[in-house]
C-alpha positions, 0 to 999 in steps of 0.5 A, a space after each residue: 337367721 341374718 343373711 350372709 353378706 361381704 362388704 367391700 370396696 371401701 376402707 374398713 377401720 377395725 380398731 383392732 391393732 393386730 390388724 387395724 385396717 381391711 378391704 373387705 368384712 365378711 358377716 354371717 350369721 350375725 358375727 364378723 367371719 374374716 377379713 380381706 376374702 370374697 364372697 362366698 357362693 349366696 352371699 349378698 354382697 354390699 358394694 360400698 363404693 368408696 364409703 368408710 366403715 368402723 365398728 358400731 360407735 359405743 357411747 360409755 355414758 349416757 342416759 338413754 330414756 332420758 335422752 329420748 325425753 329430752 326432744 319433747 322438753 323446751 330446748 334452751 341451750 342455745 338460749 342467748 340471755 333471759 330474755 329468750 328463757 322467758 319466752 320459751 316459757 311463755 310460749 310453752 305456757 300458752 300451749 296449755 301444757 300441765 306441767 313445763 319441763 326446760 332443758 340445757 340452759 347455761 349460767 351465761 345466759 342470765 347474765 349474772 344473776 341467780 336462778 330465783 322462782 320469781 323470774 319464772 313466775 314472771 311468765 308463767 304464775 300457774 303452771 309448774 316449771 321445771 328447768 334443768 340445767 345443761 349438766 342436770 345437776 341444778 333445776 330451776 324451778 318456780 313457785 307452783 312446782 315448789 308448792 307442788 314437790 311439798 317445798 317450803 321454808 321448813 323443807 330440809 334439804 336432802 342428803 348430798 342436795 340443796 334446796 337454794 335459799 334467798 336472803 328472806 330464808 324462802 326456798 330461792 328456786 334452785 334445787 341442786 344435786 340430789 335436790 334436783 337428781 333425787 327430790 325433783 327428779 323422783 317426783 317427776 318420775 311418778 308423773 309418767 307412764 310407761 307409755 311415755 318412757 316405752 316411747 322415750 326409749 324408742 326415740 332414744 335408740 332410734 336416735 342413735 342407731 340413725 348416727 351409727 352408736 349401736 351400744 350405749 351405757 347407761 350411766 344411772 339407772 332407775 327402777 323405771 329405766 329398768 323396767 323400760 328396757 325390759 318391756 322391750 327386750 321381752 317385745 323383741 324390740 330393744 334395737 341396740 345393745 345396753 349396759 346399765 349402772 345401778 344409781 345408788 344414792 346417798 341415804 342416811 345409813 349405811 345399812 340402807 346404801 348396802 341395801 341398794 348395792 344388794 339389789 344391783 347385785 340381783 339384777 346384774 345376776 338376772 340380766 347378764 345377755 348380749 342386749 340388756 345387761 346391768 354390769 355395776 353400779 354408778 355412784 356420784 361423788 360429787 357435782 359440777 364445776 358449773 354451779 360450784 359444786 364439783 368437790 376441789 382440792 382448792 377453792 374456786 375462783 370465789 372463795 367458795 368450795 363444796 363438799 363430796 356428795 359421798 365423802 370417805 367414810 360413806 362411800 367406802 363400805 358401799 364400794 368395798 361391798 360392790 367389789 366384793 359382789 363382782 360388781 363394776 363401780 363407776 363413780 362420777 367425779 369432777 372435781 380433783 378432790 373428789 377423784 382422790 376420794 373416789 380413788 381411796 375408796 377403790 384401793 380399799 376395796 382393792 386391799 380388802 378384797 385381795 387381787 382379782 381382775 377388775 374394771 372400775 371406771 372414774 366418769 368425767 374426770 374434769 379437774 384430776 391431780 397428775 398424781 390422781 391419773 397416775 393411780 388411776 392407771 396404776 390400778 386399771 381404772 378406766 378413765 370414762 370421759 365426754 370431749 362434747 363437755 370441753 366444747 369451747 361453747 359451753 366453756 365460759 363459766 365453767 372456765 370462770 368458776 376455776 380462774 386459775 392454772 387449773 383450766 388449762 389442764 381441764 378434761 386431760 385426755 392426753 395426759 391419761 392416756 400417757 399414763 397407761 390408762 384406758 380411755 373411754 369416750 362418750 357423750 352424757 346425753 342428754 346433757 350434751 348432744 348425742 351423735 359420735 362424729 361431733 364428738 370425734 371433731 371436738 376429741 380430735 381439736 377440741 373446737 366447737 362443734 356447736 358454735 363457728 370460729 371459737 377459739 379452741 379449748 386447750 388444743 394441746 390435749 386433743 387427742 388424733 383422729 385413730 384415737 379417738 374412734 378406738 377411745 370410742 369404739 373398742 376402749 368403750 367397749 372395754 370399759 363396758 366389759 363387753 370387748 369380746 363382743 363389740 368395740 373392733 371388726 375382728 372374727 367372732 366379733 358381733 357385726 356391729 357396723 356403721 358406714 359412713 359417706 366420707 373417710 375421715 382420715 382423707 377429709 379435713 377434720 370439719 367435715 366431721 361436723 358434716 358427714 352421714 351415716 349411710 348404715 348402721 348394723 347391730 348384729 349383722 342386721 341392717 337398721 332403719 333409718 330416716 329416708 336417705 340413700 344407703 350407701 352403694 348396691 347390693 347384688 346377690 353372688 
C-alpha cells in the first residue's frame, strides 16, 4: 500500500480546465483524493516550498529500449563536419569494439557530400559501422557491415527500402527507410541479448523518471521490445507507464500485412493493464524531408520526390482491418502527400465500418496541406507532433530540401490546434533528446534548445506555455486513451506527479533549459533519482 501524503505550499498545475490550478494535492492510496484540503490525521505531509507541480509529463512518441541503447552507441549529433564523424569512428575502432554502432549525424556535416562506405572504410576497414541518421530513417554503413548483412550488388532492394547505389552499380553505403528500419535494423536486433535490452530498458525508464515523464508511448514496437517489457512487468520492475504500437511493416501481400494486424490484436486483448498495454498499431507512411524521402504533394527543392512506403491500396485493407478490430492506428506521415494518403485510408475505415468512438492518431505531421488539418480535426485524428523536431539547430537541411513556401508553414502546431484538433506533444527519442522542459522551451518559442542564439524557427506557430504543458501532459494522455487515468491532477486520477524547482509561468522562458526536477511520482510513489536535493520537507501530522 503507498502512504497518504498532502503536498502543499506551492503552485500546482493540474491541466484540468474545470479547475486548472490548486494550492494543495491530496494522494492516497496511489490516486489524487481531492484538491485545495489539509491533511488528514497519519498523513505525511511534503512541504513543497515554493516549488511548482503538474501532472507526470507523457511523451506520445517514443522508442524507449532504443533510447536506453542509444547512451552506449558514438553520439555524433553534434558532430561539426566529417572530419569529427571519422574520428569518432576511429576512436571507437581502437577500443576494439566487434561491431561500431553511431548515432544522430546530420547531412550538414559532410559538407555536401554523400554518404559512401568508402569514407568509413578510411577509418575503420575491419570492424562493421553501423551509423544511424539523427531521424533513424537512413544508416550509414561501411563495406564490413555490408558484407556481413549479405549486401552486394544483386541485394534487391526490400519493400518500402533503398539500399543506395554509386555510380559502379555497387551498394554506395546508404540504407534507407526499410532498408535500414527492416534490413539493418532486424539484423542488428539478433545481435543482442536480453540482457542487453533488460538493461537498455532500465536506463530508458530511469532517464525518464529523473526528468519527470512518467508515461511514454512507445511508437513501434517489436516482438523483442515486447518482450523487454514484459520481463520486467513480471519482475515488478516496470517503473513507469507504457503504451505500445505494433509496427507492422510493408510485406509483399496483403494477406501477410493482415497477419501482423492479426497478432497486435492478440496482444492489445493480453495486455491491456495500467503499466504495460498495446493500444494500436503504427504504420509508416512514408519517410523524412531530411533525406527526401517523406512523400510530397510537390517535388523538393531538386526535382526529386518519393514515393509513399505504404501507398492507398496497400495501406487501406490493413487499416480498415485494424479499425474494425478496435484497434488504434497511428501512422507516420511527413510529408503533405502522404498525410492525405493516410487521411483516406482513415476515412475508408470510417465508412466501411460504420460510426463508433474512435482515436487515430497522424505522427510528426511535418509538411500538412491546410485542407489535411482540417479533415483531421474533422474526423477526431489526433495530431501526434514533437517541438524538439523544429529545433532551428537541426533545421538547415531540412529547410533546404523544401526551398520554398512550405518551410514557413513547417510543424504547424497552432494551425491544428485552431482547427479543432487534439494536439499531442512528444519527443521521438532517441532521435531527438528526451527531457520534456527543452521541448516546452522549443514548443513555447520555437528557439534552440540546443544551440545559443539561432534565430527562431517560425516563431509565429509556437504555440503559450499553458499549452503546451496540457499538449504534453492531458492531450498526451488523450492520444494514448488513458485520459481517465493520467495526463491531469484531478480526483480518481493516478498520482502521477513531478515537481519542479522554479515555476514556469513566473520565469522567463530560457529558464526552461534550466530548471530541475525535484520529484517524480508514478502512482503516488516516489521515484529514485540522481543524488540531489528533493524539494522541501516531510513531517508526518
Amino acid at each position: 500500500m503507498t502512504e497518504t501524503l498532502l503536498l502543499r505550499g506551492g503552485r500546482i498545475f493540474t491541466a484540468d480546465p474545470t479547475r486548472p490550478w490548486a494550492e494543495s494535492v491530496l494522494v492516497a492510496g496511489g490516486r489524487i483524493r481531492a484538491l485545495d484540503v489539509e491533511a488528514p490525521a497519519g498523513a505525511r505531509v511534503v512541504e513543497l516550498e515554493g516549488a511548482f507541480v503538474l501532472p507526470g509529463f507523457v511523451d506520445a512518441h517514443t522508442h524507449l529500449v532504443e533510447m536506453g541503447a542509444a547512451a552506449e552507441e558514438v553520439p555524433l549529433v553534434d558532430a561539426a563536419d566529417l572530419a569529427q564523424i571519422q574520428e569518432r569512428v576511429a576512436a571507437a575502432a581502437a577500443e576494439g569494439r566487434e561491431r561500431i554502432i553511431g548515432n544522430g549525424w546530420l547531412y550538414p556535416a559532410l559538407g555536401g557530400r554523400s554518404p559512401h562506405r568508402a569514407l568509413l572504410d578510411s577509418v575503420a576497414p575491419d570492424v562493421p559501422v553501423y551509423l544511424q541518421a539523427n531521424d533513424l530513417h537512413s544508416t550509414w554503413v561501411n563495406s564490413a557491415a555490408l558484407r556481413e548483412l549479405g549486401i552486394d550488388r544483386s541485394t534487391p532492394d526490400p519493400i518500402g527500402g533503398t539500399i543506395e547505389r554509386d555510380a559502379d552499380g555497387e551498394a554506395s553505403g546508404l540504407l534507407s527507410e526499410m532498408a535500414a528500419l527492416g534490413l539493418a535494423r532486424s539484423f542488428l536486433a539478433a545481435q543482442v541479448t536480453d540482457a542487453d535490452r533488460d538493461a537498455w530498458l532500465r536506463a530508458g525508464c530511469a532517464r525518464y523518471l529523473a526528468d519527470g515523464v512518467t508515461t511514454v508511448v512507445d511508437m513501434g514496437v517489436e516482438a523483442h521490445d515486447l518482450a523487454a517489457f514484459e520481463r520486467a512487468l513480471g519482475a515488478d520492475a516496470l517503473p513507469m507507464r507504457v503504451v505500445g504500437h505494433w509496427l507492422v511493416k510493408p510485406a509483399a501481400t496483403e494477406a501477410e500485412n493482415l497477419a501482423q494486424v492479426a497478432v497486435a490484436v492478440e496482444h492489445a486483448r493480453r495486455l491491456a493493464g495500467d503499466r504495460l498495454r498495446i493500444t494500436g498499431i503504427k504504420i509508416m507512411a512514408d519517410g523524412v524531408i531530411d533525406s527526401c524521402t517523406a512523400s510530397m504533394a510537390r517535388p523538393y527543392a531538386d526535382g526529386t520526390n518519393a514515393a509513399p512506403i505504404w501507398d492507398r491500396d496497400a495501406l487501406t485493407p490493413v487499416v480498415v482491418a485494424a479499425d474494425a478490430a478496435g484497434l488504434q492506428i497511428a501512422v507516420h506521415a511527413i510529408g503533405d502527400e502522404a498525410s492525405a494518403i493516410a487521411l483516406d485510408a482513415l476515412e475508408e475505415a470510417i465508412r466501411v465500418n460504420g460510426p463508433r468512438p474512435r482515436r487515430h492518431r497522424m505522427e510528426h505531421l511535418e509538411v500538412v496541406s491546410e485542407e489535411s488539418i482540417a479533415r483531421l480535426a474533422r474526423l477526431g485524428v489526433v495530431a501526434s507532433m514533437q517541438p524538439v523536431h523544429a529545433d532551428p539547430a537541426i533545421q538547415e537541411n531540412w529547410r533546404a530540401r523544401l526551398g520554398d513556401d512550405r518551410v514557413e508553414r513547417g510543424y504547424p502546431w497552432r494551425e491544428i490546434t485552431d482547427a479543432g484538433g487534439v494536439l499531442a506533444f512528444g519527443t521521438d527519442a532517441p532521435t531527438a533528446p528526451h527531457p520534456p522542459l527543452p521541448n516546452m522551451y522549443v514548443a513555447t518559442t520555437r528557439r534552440s534548445a540546443l544551440v545559443e542564439g539561432l534565430p527562431a524557427n517560425t516563431p509565429h506557430l509556437a504555440v503559450p506555455l499553458a499549452e503546451a504543458l496540457t499538449h504534453a501532459t492531458r492531450d498526451a494522455a488523450y492520444a494514448s486513451r488513458l485520459e481517465d487515468l493520467v495526463g491531469t491532477i484531478a480526483p480518481g486520477r493516478a498520482a502521477d506527479l513531478v515537481v519542479l524547482a522554479r515555476d514556469p509561468f513566473a520565469t522567463a522562458p530560457e529558464d526552461l533549459l534550466t530548471t530541475e526536477v525535484l520529484r517524480t511520482f508514478v502512482a503516488g510513489v516516489e521515484q529514485e533519482r540522481p543524488a540531489q536535493r528533493a524539494a522541501g520537507s516531510s513531517v508526518l501530522v
